[in-house]
N, C-alpha and C positions, 0 to 999 in steps of 0.2 A: 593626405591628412588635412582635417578641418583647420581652419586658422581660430585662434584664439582671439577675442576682442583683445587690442593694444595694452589697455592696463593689466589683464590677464596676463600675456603673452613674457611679462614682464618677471613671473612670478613660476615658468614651470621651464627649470633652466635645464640646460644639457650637460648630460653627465660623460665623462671620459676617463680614459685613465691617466692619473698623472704620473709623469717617471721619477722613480728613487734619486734623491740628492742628497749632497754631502751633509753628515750632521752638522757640519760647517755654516753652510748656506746662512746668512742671517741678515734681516730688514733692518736698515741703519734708518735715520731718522723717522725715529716712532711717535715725536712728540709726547707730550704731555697733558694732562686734564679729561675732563670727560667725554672728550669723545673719541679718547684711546681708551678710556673705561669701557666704554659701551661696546667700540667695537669688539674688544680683547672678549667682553661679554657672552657676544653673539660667538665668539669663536675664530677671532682674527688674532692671528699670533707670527712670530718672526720664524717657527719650526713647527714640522709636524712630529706629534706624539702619539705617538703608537703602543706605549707604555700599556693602556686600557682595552686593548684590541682594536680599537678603533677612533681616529679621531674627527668630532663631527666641528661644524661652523653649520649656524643658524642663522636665514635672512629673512624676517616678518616684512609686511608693508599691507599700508590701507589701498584702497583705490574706491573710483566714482567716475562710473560713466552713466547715460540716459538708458541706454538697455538694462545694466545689472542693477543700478541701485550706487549705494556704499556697501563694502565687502572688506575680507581682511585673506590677504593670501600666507602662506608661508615656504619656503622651502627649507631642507634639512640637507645636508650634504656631509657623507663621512669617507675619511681615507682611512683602507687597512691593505694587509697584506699575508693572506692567507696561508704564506708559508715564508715570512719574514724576508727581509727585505737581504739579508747577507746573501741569497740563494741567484740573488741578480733580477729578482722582477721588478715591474715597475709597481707603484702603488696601485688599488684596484678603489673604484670609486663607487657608492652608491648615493641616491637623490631620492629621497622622497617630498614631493611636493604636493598644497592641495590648497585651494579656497572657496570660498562660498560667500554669497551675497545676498542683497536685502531682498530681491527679487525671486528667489528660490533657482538662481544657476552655483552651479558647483562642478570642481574637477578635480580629481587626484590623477595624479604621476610618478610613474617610478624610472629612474636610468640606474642602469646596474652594470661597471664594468669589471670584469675579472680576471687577472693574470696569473699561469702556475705554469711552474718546471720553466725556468730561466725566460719569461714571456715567447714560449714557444706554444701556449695553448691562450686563447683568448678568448673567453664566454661574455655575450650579452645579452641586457635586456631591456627592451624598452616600452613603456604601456601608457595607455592615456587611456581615463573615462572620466566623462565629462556632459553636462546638459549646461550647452551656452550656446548666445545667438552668432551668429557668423555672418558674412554679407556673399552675394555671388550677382556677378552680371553675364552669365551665360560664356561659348566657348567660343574665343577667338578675338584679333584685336580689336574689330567693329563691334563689336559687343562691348566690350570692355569700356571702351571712348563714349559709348551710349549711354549717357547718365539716366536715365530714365526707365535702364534695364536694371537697375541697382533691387537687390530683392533682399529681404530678413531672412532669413533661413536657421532654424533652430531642431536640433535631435538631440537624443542620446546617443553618443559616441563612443564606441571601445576602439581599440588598437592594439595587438599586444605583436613584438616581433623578437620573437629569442633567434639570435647566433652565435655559432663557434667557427672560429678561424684557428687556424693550424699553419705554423712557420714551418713548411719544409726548407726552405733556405735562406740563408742571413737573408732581411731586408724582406723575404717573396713569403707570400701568406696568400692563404685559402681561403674561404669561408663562404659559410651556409648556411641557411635557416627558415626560417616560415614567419609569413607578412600574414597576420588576418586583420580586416575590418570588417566591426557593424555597423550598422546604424538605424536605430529603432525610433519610432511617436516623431517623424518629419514631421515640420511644418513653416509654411513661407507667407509671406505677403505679398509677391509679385507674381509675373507672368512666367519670370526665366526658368523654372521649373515644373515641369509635367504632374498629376497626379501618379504618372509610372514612376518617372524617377523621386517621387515623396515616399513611393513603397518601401518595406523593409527591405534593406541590406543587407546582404555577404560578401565579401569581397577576400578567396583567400589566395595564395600564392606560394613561390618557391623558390627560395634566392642563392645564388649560386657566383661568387665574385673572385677575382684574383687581385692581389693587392701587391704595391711596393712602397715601400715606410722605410725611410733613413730619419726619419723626423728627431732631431734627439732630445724632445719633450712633447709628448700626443696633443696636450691642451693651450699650449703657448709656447711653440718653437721660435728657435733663435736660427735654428739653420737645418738644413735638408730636404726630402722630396718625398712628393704622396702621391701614387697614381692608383687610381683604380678603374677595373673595369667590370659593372655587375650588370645583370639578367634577372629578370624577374619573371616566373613563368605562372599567370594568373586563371587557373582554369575550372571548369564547373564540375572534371572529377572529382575535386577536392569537396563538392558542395558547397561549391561558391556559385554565383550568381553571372559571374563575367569570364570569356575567353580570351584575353590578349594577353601580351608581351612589353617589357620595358626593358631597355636598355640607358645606362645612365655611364658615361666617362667622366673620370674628376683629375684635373692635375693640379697639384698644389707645389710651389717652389718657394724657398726661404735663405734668404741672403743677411749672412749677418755684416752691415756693412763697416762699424765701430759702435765700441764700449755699448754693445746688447742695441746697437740700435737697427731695427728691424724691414727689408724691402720684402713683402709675401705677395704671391700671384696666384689668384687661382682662375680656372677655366672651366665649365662646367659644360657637357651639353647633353640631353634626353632625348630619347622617344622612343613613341608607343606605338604598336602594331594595332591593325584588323579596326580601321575607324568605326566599323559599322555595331561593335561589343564595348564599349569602352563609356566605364560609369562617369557621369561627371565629376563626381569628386577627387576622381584619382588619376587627373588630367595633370599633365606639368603644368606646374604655378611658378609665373617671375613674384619675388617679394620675399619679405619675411627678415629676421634677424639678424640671417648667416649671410647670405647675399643677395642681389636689388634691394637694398635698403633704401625707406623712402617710397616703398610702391606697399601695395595692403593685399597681402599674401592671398593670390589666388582671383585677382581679379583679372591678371593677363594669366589665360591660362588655354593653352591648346597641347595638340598630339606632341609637337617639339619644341625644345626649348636651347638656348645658346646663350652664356651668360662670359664676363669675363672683370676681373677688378684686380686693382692694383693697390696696395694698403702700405704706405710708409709707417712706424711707430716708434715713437721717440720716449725715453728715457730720460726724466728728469733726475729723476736720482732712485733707490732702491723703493720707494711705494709709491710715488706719481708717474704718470706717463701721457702721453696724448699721442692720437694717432690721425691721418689725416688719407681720404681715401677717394679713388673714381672710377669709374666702370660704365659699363656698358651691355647691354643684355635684349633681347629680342625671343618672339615665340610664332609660329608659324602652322597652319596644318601640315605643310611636308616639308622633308630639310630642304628641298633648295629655297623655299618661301622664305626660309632666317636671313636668306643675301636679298632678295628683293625686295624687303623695305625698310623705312627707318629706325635703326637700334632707339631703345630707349635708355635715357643718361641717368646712373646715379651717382654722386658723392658724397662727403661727408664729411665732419670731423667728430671727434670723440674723446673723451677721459678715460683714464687706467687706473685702480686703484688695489695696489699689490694684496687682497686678504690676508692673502698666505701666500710663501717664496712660490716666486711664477703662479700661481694662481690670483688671476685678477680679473678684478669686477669692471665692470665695463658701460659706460655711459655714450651713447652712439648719438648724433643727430644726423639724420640721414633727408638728404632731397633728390627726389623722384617727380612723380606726379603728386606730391602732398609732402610736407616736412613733417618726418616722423622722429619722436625717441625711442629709443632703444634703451631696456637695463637689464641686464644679466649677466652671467658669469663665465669664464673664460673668451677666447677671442672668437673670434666670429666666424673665422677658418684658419 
């Protein structure tokens, strides 16, 4: 997927589902004055309310960079729970986001999560379209290190990828769905891309994963485990454009070590088959919000990928937190290339600010090859 310019990026958050908590659950010091007015406003409260079908929280913000202009984003986020919360599911979450700027780029987004029959069935969706400029320095690390491979790159972008996962056993889950991308009216300033690869786009696919989840909250765990291992099978039956394969393992582990205060790991690693079929854009990229933070999504980017961070996160009391993080992560044409040369380092520190119980907004600063911010919602993995 395209990267989003930084101030964008800021503004089309990721949706999950959060799990059912006690009507108990409640945010002790809330403060006082207007800027518990506002937020309470937008939708920040000590419980969620389900009373109305649905309960949303609303986050506006302006931005200003040299390619868009000034612009004004928004995102919408609502929790419900399609067959109430006594039945045992967790809450189901949907995201609508979208902005537009003085320059005539614009995006909408949708994350839609959904739980029924005791979170033994789990539907998603997630879409992007959007006409914004993006940057790309061709495939692989000498590329990437080559400042003078740096190119504009701008289309119109869709993505839509619906799944359904199915619990056949506590904790083990299934799931399946279809990846498509387009990308239509390319266009660049540099060398690093072809007039072929500027042509219209299809990219479809077929995804097919097994999952293990003890997590015991999806979007801000305090403790448990997430492995996954999916396939991706991208071929020109489908009328798509490209023949290869992607495999992608994720372990996630979560140590609560006192009073909510939080040790998380995660390990990531990809790759892609058949080098000689394989579009550039849908090349594993180090970077972006979730992990290498501090690097600009998609500028390291080849057939394999190996990443790994380690995230402490502390608790000041029930709505502040900070968290403090370091890693490590590398990309390669073939796996043994990820051991033959040098990983590239990222860390961090950040702010937590509880919206709503466990769900919190999140202030990242991350160093890589460039000190980036990060702002969005829930954690990062």
């Amino acid at each position: 997927m395209m990267r989003l310019p930084k101030p964008i990026t800021l503004l089309f958050l990721s949706s999950a589902p959060l799990c059912a908590f006690a009507e108990g659950n409640d945010l002790t010091n809330k403060g006082t004055g207007w800027v518990t007015d506002l937020l309470e406003f937008f939708g920040s409260s000590d419980e969620v309310d389900l009373s109305g079908g649905m309960d949303w929280g609303v986050l506006p913000g302006p931005f200003a960079n040299p390619e868009q202009g000034v612009g004004i984003g928004v995102a919408a986020v609502g929790l419900y729970a399609p067959q109430g919360l006594e039945t045992g599911n967790q809450l189901s979450t949907l995201t609508l986001s979208g902005y537009v700027s003085s320059e005539g780029t614009y995006g909408i987004g949708i994350d839609n999560t959904t739980f029924l029959n005791q979170n033994q069935w789990k539907l998603g969706l997630m879409g992007r379209l959007s006409q914004t400029p993006s940057k790309y320095w061709g495939v692989g690390k000498d590329a990437a290190e080559e400042d003078g491979n740096e190119t504009q790159h701008e289309a119109l972008f869709l993505r839509l990828e619906p799944t359904v996962s199915y619990q056949f056993v506590d904790g083990y889950f299934i799931k399946t769905g279809i990846d498509a991308t387009f990308l239509y009216h390319q266009e660049s300033d540099g060398s690093a891309l072809t007039p072929e690869q500027l042509e219209d786009t299809t990219n479809l696919g077929i995804i097919l994963a097994l999952e293990y989840d003890t997590r015991d909250y999806e979007t801000n765990p305090y403790s448990g485990r997430f492995v996954s291992l999916e396939h991706r099978w991208y071929v020109k039956t489908f009328g798509g454009d490209y023949d290869y394969e992607e495999l992608t393992f994720n372990y996630r582990e979560y140590v609560n070590l006192y009073d909510d205060n939080i040790l998380a790991f995660d390990y990531f690693v990809q790759g892609l088959s058949n080098d000689e079929d394989l579009p550039w854009f849908a090349m594993s990229k180090l970077g972006g919000d979730d992990r290498m933070r501090g690097y600009y999504s998609g500028r390291y980017r080849d057939r394999y990928q190996m990443t790994a961070q380690l995230e402490y996160r502390h608790k000041f009391n029930q709505r502040h937190g900070a968290v403090i993080w370091g890693g490590a992560g590398n990309i390669a044409p073939h796996f043994e290339g990820l051991f033959e040369d040098s990983w590239l380092p990222t860390y961090g520190v950040g702010y937590r600010f509880a919206f709503k119980p466990r769900v919190n907004v999140r202030l990242d600063l991350g160093f890589g090859d460039e000190t980036t911010v990060y702002f969005n919602i829930h954690e990062a993995f």
